[in-house]
C-alpha positions in Angstrom: 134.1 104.4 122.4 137.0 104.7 125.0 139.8 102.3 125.1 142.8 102.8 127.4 145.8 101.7 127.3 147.5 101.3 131.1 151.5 101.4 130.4 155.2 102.5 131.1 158.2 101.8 130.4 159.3 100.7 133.9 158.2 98.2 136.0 156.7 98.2 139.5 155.1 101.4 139.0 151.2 100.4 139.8 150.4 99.4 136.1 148.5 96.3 136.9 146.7 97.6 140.2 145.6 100.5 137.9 144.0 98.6 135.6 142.5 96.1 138.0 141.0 98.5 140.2 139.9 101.2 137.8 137.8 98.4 135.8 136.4 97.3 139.4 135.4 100.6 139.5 133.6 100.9 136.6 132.0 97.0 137.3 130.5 98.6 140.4 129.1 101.6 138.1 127.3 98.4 136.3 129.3 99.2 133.1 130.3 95.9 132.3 134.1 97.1 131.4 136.0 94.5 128.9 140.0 94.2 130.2 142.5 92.7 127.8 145.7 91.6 129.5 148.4 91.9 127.4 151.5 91.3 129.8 153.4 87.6 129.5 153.6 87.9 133.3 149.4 87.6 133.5 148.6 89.1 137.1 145.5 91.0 135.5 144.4 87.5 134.1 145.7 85.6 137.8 143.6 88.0 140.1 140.8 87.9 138.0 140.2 84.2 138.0 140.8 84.3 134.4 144.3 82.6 133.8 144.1 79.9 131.1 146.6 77.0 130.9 146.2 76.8 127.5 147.6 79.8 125.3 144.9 79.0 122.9 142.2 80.3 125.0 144.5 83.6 125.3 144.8 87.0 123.5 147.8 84.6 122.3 145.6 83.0 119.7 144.6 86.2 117.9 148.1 86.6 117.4 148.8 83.1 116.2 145.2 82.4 114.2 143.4 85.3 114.3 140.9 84.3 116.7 137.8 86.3 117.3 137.8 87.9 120.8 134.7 87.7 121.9 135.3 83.8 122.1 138.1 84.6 124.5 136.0 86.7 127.2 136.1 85.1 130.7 133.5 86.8 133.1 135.6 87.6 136.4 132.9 87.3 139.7 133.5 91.1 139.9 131.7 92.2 136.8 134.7 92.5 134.6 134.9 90.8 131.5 138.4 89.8 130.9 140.7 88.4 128.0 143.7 86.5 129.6 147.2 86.0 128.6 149.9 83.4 128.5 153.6 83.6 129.2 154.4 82.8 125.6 152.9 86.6 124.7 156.7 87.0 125.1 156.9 85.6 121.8 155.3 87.5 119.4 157.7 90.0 118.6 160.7 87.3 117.9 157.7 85.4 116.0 156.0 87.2 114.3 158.5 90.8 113.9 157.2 94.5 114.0 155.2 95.0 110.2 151.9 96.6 110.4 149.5 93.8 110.2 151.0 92.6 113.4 151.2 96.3 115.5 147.9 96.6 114.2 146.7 93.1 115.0 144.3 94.4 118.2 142.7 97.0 116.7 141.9 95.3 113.5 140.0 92.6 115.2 138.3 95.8 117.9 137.1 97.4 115.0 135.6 93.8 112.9 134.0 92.6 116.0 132.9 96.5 116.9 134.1 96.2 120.2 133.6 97.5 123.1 129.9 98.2 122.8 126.9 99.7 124.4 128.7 102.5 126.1 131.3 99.6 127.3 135.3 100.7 128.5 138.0 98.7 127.3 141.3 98.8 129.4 144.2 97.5 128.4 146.6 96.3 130.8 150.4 96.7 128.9 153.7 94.8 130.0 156.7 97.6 130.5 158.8 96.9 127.1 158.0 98.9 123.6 157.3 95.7 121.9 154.6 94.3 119.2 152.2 93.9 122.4 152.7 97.2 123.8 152.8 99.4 119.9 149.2 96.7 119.6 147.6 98.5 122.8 148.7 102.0 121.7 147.1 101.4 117.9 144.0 100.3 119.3 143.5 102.9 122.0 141.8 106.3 122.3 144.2 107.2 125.4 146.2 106.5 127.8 147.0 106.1 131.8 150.7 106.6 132.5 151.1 105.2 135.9 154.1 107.2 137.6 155.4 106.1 141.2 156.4 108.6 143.0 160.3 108.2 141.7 162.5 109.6 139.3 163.4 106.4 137.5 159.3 106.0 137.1 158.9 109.8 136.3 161.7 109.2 133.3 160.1 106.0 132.0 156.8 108.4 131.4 158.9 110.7 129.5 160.2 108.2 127.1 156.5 107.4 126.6 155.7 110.5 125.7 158.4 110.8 123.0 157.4 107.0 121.8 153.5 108.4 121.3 154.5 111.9 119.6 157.0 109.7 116.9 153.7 107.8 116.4 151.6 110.2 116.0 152.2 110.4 111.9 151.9 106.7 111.9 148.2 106.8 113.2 147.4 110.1 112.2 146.1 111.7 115.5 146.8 112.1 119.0 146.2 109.7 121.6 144.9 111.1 124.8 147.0 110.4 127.7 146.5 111.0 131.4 149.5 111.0 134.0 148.8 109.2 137.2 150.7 109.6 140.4 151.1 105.9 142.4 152.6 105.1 145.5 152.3 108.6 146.5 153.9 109.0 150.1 152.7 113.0 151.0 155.6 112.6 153.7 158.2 112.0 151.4 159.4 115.3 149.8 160.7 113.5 146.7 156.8 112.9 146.3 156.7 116.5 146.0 159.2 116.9 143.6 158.3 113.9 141.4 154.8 115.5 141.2 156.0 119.2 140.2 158.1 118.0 137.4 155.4 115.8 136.6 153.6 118.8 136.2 156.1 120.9 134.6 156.3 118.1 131.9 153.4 117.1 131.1 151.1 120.2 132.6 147.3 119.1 132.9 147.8 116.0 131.4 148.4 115.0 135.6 145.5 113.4 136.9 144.1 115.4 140.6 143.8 112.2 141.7 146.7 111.2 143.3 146.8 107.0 144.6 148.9 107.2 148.3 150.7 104.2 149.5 148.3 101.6 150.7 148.8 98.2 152.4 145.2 97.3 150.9 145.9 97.3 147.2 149.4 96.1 148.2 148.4 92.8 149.7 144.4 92.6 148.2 145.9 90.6 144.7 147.6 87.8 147.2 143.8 87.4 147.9 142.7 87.0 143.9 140.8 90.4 144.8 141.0 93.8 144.0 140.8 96.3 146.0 137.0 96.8 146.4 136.4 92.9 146.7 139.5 93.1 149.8 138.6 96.5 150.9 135.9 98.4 150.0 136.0 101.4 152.7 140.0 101.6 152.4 141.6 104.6 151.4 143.1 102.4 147.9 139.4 101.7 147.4 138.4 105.6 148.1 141.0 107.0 145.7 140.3 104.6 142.7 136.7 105.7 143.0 137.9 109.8 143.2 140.0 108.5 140.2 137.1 107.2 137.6 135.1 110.3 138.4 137.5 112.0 137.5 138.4 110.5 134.3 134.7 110.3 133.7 134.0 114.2 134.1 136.9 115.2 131.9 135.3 113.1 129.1 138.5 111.0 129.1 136.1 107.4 129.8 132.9 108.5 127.6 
């Protein structure tokens, strides 16, 4: 069973397009991937086609009546099977606090309705706070993808993750799995360069090969409601997303 969680702790960092196009990968693998979007801001559920106006048919209502998920699944045209959210997901914490029936929440209901199945990837797609949402993705996860542009401010937002998910680790009693991805990755720039070497000095081969360069296509292919395989499919965004699962997939991180 492999469910990721896709987060940091900053913004603007390639969160979302990492998601989105590494579950359009595995859709054109024919694995039927599940994504759960749990930001307030929705742009997983917007691209998709799957943005609800009613919070009800969100990942909102497990949090407000327990819903089953499987009765929130929307089938995206690309093959992804997707569980929106809702702008008032920015409630939860000051609604419902931090105890842990509500952190737990997610993987509760993963575990009663024995999803993801058949072989099936789950990828979580996190908003950039250490909230109830966020500390809900990490409980229910076997790893995670830290998405680090190629900046300092990004490269000490993965750091802080790090320290969040080692403090946790007596909480759920094992080590999650966590890969470190370099976005936005200008091989012009030196500050790429050093980004990436203390990437590496920090977190040693826990970085991904697979590096994702600067491209206009993944930039401008969610103004489309696409990602980048639907908008591009022979662009270099498209190529490294590919290089990217088969990666993951021969490292054993996606089972």
């Amino acid at each position: 069973m492999t469910i990721i969680a896709v987060f940091n702790q900053k913004g603007g960092v390639g969160k979302t397009t990492t998601a989105l196009n590494l579950a359009a990968a595995l859709a054109r693998r024919e694995r039927a991937p599940l994504a759960i979007d749990l930001d307030p801001q929705a742009q997983f559920s917007a691209v998709t086609g799957a943005r609800a106006d009613s919070g009800d048919d969100t990942v909102l209502s497990l949090f407000q009546r327990n819903r089953p998920l499987h009765e929130l699944i929307r089938q995206s045209e690309g093959g992804i099977g997707v569980i929106p959210s809702h702008m008032e997901l920015s409630k939860v914490d000051s609604l419902y606090g931090k105890g842990f029936n509500i952190v737990n929440r997610l993987n509760a209901s993963l575990q009663a309705e024995k999803l993801p199945h058949n072989g099936q990837a789950v990828l979580i797609d996190c908003s950039p706070l250490v909230s109830v949402l966020s500390l809900n993705a990490i409980f229910a996860s076997s790893a995670i993808i830290v998405p680090i542009s190629a900046d300092y401010l990004s490269l000490e937002g993965a750091a802080r993750i790090a320290k969040t998910l080692n403090a946790l680790e007596p909480v759920l009693k094992r080590r999650v799995a966590r890969r470190y991805l370099l976005t936005r990755f200008d091989s012009r720039r030196r500050m790429a360069w050093d980004v990436l070497r203390s990437a590496e000095q920090q977190f040693g081969g826990e970085v991904c090969h697979t590096r994702i360069a600067e491209n206009v296509s993944l930039a401008e292919s969610p103004a489309f409601g696409k990602n980048v395989f639907e908008h591009a499919p022979n662009s270099r965004g498209a190529q490294e997303y590919l290089e990217l699962l088969e990666e993951l997939l021969a490292e054993g991180f996606i089972e």
